[in-house]
LUMNULO-464781 format. One record per residue: y, x, z of N, C-alpha, C in turn; residue in one letter. Coordinates in pm, 1 decimal. Atoms other than C-alpha are relative to their C-alpha. Example, Ala and Ser with C-alpha at 12.3 -4.5 7.8 and 13.67 -1.06 7.14 Angstrom:
2
{{-119.0,89.0,0.0},{-450.0,1230.0,780.0},{120.0,90.0,0.0},'A'};
{{-119.0,-82.0,-6.0},{-106.0,1367.0,714.0},{109.0,-77.0,73.0},'S'};
// end
This chain:
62
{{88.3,-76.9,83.5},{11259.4,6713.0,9852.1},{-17.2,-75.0,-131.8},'X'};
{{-41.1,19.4,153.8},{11287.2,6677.8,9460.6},{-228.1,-83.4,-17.8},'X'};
{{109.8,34.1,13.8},{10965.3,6486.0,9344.1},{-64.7,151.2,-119.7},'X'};
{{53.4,-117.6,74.0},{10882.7,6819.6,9119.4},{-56.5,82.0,97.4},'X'};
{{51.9,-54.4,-117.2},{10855.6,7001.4,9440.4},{-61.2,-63.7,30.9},'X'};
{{138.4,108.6,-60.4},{10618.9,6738.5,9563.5},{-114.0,-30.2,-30.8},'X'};
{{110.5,-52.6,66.5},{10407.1,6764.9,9259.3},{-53.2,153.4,10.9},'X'};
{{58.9,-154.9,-14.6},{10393.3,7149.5,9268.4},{-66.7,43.8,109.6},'X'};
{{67.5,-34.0,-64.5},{10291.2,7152.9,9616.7},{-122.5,-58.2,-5.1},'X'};
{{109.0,72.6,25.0},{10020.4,6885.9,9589.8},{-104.7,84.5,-121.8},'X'};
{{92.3,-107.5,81.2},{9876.7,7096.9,9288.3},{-55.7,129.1,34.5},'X'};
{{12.1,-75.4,-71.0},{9881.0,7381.4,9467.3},{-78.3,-42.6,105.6},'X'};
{{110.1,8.6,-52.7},{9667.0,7249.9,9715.0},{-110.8,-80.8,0.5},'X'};
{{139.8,-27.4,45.2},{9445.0,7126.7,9548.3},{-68.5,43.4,-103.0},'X'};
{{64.8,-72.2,79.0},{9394.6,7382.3,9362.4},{-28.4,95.3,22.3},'X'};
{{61.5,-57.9,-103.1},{9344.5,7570.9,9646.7},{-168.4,-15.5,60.3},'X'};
{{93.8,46.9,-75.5},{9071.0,7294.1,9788.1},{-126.7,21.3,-131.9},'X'};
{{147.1,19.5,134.3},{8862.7,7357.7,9372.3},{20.9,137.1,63.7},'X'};
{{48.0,-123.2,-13.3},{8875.9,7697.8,9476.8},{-117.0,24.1,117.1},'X'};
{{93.5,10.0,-163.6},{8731.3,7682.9,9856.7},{-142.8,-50.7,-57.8},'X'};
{{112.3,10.5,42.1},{8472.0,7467.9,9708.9},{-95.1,57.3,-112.5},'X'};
{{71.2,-58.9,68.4},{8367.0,7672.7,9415.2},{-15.5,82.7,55.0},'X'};
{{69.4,-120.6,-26.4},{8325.9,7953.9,9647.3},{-64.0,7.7,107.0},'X'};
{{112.1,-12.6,-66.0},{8125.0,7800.7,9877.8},{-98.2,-106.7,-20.4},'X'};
{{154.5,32.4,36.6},{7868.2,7635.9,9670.2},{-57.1,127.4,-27.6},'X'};
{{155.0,-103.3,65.0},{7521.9,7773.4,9551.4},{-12.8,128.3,68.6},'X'};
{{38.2,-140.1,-51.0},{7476.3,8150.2,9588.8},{136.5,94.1,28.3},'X'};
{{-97.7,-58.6,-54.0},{7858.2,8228.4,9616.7},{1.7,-40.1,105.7},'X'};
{{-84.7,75.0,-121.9},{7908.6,8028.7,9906.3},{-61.2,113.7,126.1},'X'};
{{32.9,-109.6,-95.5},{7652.9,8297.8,10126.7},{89.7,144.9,-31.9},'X'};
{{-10.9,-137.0,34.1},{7803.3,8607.5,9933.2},{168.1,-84.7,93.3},'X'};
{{-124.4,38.4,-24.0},{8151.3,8427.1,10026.3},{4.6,22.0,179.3},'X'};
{{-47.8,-29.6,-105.5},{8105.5,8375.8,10365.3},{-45.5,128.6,77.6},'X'};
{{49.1,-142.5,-64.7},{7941.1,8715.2,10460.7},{140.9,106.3,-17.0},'X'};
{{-98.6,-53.0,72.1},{8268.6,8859.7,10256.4},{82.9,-5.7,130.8},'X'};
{{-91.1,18.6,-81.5},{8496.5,8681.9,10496.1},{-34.1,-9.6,116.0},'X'};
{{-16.2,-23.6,-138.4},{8325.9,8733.2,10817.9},{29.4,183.6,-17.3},'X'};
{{-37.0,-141.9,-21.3},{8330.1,9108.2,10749.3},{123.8,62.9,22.9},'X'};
{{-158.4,-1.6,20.7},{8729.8,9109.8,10662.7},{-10.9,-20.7,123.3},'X'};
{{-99.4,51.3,-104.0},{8785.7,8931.8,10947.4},{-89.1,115.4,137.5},'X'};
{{32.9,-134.9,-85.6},{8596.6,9220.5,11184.6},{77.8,103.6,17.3},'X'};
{{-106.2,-117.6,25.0},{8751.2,9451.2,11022.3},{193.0,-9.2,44.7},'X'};
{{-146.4,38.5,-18.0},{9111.8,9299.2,11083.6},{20.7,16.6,192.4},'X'};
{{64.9,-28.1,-155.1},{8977.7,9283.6,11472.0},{-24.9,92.1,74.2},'X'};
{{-2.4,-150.7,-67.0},{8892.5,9635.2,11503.5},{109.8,73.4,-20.9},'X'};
{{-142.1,-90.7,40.5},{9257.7,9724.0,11357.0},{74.0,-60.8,88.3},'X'};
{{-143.5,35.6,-74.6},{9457.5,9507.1,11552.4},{-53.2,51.1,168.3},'X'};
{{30.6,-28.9,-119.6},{9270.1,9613.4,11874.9},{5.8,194.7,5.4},'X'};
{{-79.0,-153.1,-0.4},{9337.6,9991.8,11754.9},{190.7,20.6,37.4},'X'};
{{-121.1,5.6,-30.7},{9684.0,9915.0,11772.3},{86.1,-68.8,123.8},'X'};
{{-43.4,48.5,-140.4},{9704.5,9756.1,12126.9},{-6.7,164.4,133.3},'X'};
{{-0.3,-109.1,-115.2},{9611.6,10103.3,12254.2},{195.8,44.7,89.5},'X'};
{{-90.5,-18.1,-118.2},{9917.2,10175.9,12547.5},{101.0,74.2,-59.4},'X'};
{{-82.6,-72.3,86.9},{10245.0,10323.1,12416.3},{49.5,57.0,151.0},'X'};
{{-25.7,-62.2,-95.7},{10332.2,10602.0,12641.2},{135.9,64.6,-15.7},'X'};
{{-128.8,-58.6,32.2},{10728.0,10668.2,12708.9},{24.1,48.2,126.7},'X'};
{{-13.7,-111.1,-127.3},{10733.7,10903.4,12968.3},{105.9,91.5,21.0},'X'};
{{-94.3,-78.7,9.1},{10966.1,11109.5,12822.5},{177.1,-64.2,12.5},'X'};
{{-130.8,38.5,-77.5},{11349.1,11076.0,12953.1},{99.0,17.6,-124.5},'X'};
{{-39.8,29.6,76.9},{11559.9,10995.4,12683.5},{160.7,-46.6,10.5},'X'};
{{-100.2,-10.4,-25.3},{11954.7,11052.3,12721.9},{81.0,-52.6,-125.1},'X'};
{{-68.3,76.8,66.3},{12251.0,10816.7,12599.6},{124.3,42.4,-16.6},'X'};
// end
């Protein structure tokens, strides 16, 4: 791995980790995490819509 690639990822995360923390200080950090428990409900009630039973009953000739 090229030391350019080594800088770009390193910047990249942490410029990931100024983000995380600017959005969970002060009064973002409640609006933030209320944000991302809701998403993640919502992602919970979709993937459990899509476990419903796939029904192949029908006879299907080759």
């Amino acid at each position: 791995m090229t030391t350019t690639k080594k800088v770009m990822i390193g910047l990249g995360v942490a410029g990931g980790a100024l983000l995380a923390a600017w959005l969970l200080t002060g009064d973002r950090g409640k609006k933030t995490k209320e944000f991302v428990s809701k998403k993640a409900d919502d992602l919970k009630q979709a993937i459990n819509k899509k476990k419903t039973g796939f029904d192949d009953s029908d006879v299907h000739y080759v």
